[in-house]
C-alpha positions as CSV (number, residue, x, y, z in Angstrom):
1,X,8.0,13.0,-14.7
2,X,4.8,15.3,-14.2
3,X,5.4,18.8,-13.1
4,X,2.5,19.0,-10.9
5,X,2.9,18.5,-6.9
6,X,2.9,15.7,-6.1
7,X,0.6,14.0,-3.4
8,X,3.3,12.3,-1.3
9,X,7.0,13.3,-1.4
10,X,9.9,11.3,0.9
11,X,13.2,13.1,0.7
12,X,15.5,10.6,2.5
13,X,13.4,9.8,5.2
14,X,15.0,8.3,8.4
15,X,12.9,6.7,11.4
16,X,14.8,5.5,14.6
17,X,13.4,4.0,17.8
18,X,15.4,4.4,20.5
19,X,18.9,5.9,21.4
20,X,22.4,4.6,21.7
21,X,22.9,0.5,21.4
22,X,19.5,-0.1,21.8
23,X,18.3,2.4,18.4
24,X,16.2,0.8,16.2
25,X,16.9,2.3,12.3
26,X,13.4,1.2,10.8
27,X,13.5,3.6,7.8
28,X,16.7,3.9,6.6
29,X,16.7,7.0,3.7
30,X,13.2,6.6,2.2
31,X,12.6,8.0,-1.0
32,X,9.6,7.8,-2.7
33,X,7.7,10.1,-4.9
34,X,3.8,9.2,-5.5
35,X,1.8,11.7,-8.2
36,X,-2.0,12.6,-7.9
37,X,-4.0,10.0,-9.2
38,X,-1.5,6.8,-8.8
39,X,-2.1,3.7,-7.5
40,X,1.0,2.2,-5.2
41,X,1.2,-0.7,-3.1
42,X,3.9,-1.5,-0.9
43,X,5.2,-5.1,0.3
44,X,7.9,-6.3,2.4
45,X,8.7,-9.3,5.3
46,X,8.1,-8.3,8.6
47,X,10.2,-6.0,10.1
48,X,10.7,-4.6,6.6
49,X,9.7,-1.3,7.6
50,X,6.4,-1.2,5.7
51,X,4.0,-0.4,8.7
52,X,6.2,2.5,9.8
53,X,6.0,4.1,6.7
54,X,2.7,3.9,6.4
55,X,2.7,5.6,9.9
56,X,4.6,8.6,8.5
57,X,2.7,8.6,5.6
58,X,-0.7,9.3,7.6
59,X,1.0,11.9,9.7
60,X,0.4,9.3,12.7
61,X,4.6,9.5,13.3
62,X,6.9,11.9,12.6
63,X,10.5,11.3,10.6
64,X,13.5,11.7,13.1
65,X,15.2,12.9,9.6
66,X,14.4,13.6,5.9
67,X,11.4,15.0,5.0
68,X,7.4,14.5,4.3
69,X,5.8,16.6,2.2
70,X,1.9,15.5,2.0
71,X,0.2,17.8,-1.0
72,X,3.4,20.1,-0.7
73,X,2.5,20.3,2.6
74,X,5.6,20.2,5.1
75,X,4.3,17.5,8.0
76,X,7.4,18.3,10.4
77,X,6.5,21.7,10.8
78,X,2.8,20.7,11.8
79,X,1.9,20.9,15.6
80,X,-0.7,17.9,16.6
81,X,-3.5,19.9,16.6
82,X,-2.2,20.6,12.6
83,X,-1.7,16.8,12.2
84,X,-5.3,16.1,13.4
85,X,-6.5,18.5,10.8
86,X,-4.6,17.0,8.1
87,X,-5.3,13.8,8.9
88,X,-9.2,14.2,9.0
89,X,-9.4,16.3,5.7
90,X,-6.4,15.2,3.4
91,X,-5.9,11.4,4.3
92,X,-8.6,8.5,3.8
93,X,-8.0,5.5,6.0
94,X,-8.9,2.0,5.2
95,X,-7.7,-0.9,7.8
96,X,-8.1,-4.7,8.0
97,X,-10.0,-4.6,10.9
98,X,-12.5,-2.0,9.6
99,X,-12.4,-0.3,12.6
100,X,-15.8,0.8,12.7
101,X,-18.1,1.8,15.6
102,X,-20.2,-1.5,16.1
103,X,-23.2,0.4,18.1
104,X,-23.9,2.9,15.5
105,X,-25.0,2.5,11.7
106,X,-23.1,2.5,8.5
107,X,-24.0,5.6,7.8
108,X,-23.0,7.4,11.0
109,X,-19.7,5.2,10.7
110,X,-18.8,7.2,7.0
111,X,-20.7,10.3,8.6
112,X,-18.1,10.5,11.6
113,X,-15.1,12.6,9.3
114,X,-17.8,14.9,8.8
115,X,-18.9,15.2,12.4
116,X,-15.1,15.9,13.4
117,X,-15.0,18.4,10.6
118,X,-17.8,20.3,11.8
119,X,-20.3,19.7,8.7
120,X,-23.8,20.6,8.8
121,X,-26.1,17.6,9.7
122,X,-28.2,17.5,6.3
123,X,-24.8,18.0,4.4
124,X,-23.3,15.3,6.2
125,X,-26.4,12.5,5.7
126,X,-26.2,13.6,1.9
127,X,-22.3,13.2,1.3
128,X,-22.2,9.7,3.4
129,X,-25.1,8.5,1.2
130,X,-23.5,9.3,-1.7
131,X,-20.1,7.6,-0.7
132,X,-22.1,4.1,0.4
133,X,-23.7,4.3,-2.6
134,X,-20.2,4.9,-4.5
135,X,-19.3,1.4,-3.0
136,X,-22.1,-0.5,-3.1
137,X,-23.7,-1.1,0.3
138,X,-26.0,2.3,-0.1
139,X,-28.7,-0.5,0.7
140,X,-27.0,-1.0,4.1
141,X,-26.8,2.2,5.4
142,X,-29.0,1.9,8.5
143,X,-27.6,-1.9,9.4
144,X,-25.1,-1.8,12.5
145,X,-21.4,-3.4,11.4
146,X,-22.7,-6.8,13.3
147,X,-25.1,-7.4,10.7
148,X,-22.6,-6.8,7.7
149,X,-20.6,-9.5,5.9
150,X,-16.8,-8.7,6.0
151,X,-16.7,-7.5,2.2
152,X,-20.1,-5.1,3.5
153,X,-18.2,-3.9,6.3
154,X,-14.9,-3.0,4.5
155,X,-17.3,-1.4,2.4
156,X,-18.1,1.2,4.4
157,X,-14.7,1.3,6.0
158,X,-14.0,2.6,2.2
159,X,-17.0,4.8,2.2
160,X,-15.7,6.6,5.7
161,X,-12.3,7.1,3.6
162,X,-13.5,8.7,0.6
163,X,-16.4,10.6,2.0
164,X,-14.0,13.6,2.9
165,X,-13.0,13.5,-0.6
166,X,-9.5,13.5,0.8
167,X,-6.0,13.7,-1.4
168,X,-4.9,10.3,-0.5
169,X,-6.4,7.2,0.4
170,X,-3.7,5.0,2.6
171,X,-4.8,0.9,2.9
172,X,-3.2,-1.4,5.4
173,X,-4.0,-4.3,4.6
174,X,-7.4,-3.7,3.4
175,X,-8.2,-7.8,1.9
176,X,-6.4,-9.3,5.1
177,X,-9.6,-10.1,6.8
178,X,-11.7,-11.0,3.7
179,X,-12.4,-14.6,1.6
180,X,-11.1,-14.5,-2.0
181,X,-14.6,-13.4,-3.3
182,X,-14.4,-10.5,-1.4
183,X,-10.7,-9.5,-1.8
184,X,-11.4,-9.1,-5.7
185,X,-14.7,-7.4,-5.0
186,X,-12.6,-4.6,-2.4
187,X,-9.7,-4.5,-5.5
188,X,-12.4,-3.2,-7.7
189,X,-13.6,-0.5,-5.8
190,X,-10.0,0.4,-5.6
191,X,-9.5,0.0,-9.2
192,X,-12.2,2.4,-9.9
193,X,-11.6,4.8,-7.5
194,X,-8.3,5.0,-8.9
195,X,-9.4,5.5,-12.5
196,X,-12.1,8.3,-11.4
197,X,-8.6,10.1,-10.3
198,X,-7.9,8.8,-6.4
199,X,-4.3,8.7,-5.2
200,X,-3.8,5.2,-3.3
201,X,-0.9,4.1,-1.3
202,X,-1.8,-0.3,0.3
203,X,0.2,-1.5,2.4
204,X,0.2,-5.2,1.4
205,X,2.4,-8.9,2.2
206,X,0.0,-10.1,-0.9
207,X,2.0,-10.4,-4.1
208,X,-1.3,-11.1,-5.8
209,X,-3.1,-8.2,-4.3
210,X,-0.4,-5.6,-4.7
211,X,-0.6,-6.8,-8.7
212,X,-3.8,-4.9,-9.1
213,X,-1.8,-2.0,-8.1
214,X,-0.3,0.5,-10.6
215,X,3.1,0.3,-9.2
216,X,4.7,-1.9,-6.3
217,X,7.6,-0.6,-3.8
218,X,9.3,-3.3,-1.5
219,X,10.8,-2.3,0.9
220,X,14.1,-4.6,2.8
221,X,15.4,-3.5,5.9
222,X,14.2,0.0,5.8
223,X,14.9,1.0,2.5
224,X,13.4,1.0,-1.2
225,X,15.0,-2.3,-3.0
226,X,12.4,-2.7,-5.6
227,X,9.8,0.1,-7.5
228,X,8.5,-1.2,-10.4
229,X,5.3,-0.6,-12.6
230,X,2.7,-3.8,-12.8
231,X,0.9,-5.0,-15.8
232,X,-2.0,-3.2,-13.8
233,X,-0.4,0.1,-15.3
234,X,-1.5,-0.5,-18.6
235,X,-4.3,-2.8,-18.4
């Protein structure tokens, strides 16, 4: 096992909705270790407990026990003003929606981290340009979302994740909303990013999506049944 940090750490991580007869246990003692630079999807049924992990994951929820460490950092110990911060500059999101703004262009949709993080205006047009182009769609940068194909828009939803060159990049679901053609074309981007040295952690129900991971966790009833490596690991 590497000796470095790693980028997300889960020491027994509990989540539970609700008190007395009517608590929910939807994590149920989470471990799960993810170094820099790896590439980990994570499946399970619904109910499984997949999207409240990712929830904890991107310091959107906090654990009612165990304990988070994102890039050593401690997330229980972070006020919300601390979370927004880490969540803006150390967390990437990607979504199946896309979630973009739909009355502004690609470019101000990956500029927006930036504007939240206070960075200089010419800065800012220079670092988004260089993420579209990163993923393809640098053609596209002054077309509004409406005028984007589904693959173009998710696109740019991965240009907006990377352009804060963050420690992790967290996917939920990020082919649910795409054809075939433009599943593999999002997997690529993925694959590369991953390669150039990008920590990844998808959320995924895909078996044949989570292949092109490095690594796939399922998760049954709130806890870790499976964590195996995939033939992607040494492809």
């Amino acid at each position: 096992m590497s000796g470095r940090r790693p980028t997300v750490l889960l020491q027994r991580v509990e989540k539970t909705y609700g008190e007395g007869d009517l608590a929910v246990r939807a994590l149920q003692g989470i471990d799960l270790r993810v170094e820099r630079g790896e590439f980990v999807a994570v499946m399970g049924a619904s109910g499984s407990g997949k999207s409240t992990l990712m929830n904890l994951v991107g310091c959107l929820d906090v654990p009612s026990a165990g304990r988070y460490l994102l890039d050593g950092i401690d997330v229980a110990r972070l006020d919300e003003v601390e979370l927004a911060f880490i969540r803006n500059r150390k967390i990437g999101f990607v979504f199946q929606s896309f979630n973009l703004v739909p009355r502004t262009t690609a470019l101000r949709n990956v500029e927006l981290p930036l504007v939240y993080a206070r960075m200089p205006k010419l800065e800012r047009h220079e670092r988004a340009g260089a993420a579209l182009e990163a993923v393809g769609v640098a053609n596209r940068a002054h077309h509004a979302p409406s005028e984007l194909s589904g693959g173009q828009q998710q696109r740019v939803a991965i240009a907006r994740a990377i352009v804060t060159n963050p420690s992790l990049i967290l996917a939920d679901e990020p082919t649910g909303n795409l054809d075939t053609a433009s599943s593999a074309e999002v997997m690529q981007i993925f694959a590369r990013l991953n390669a150039a040295g990008r920590t990844i952690v998808m959320i995924t129900h895909e078996a044949e999506i989570a292949a092109r991971a490095r690594r796939v966790v399922h998760l049954v009833d709130g806890r870790v049944a499976s964590d195996d490596r995939t033939t992607a690991a040494v492809a």
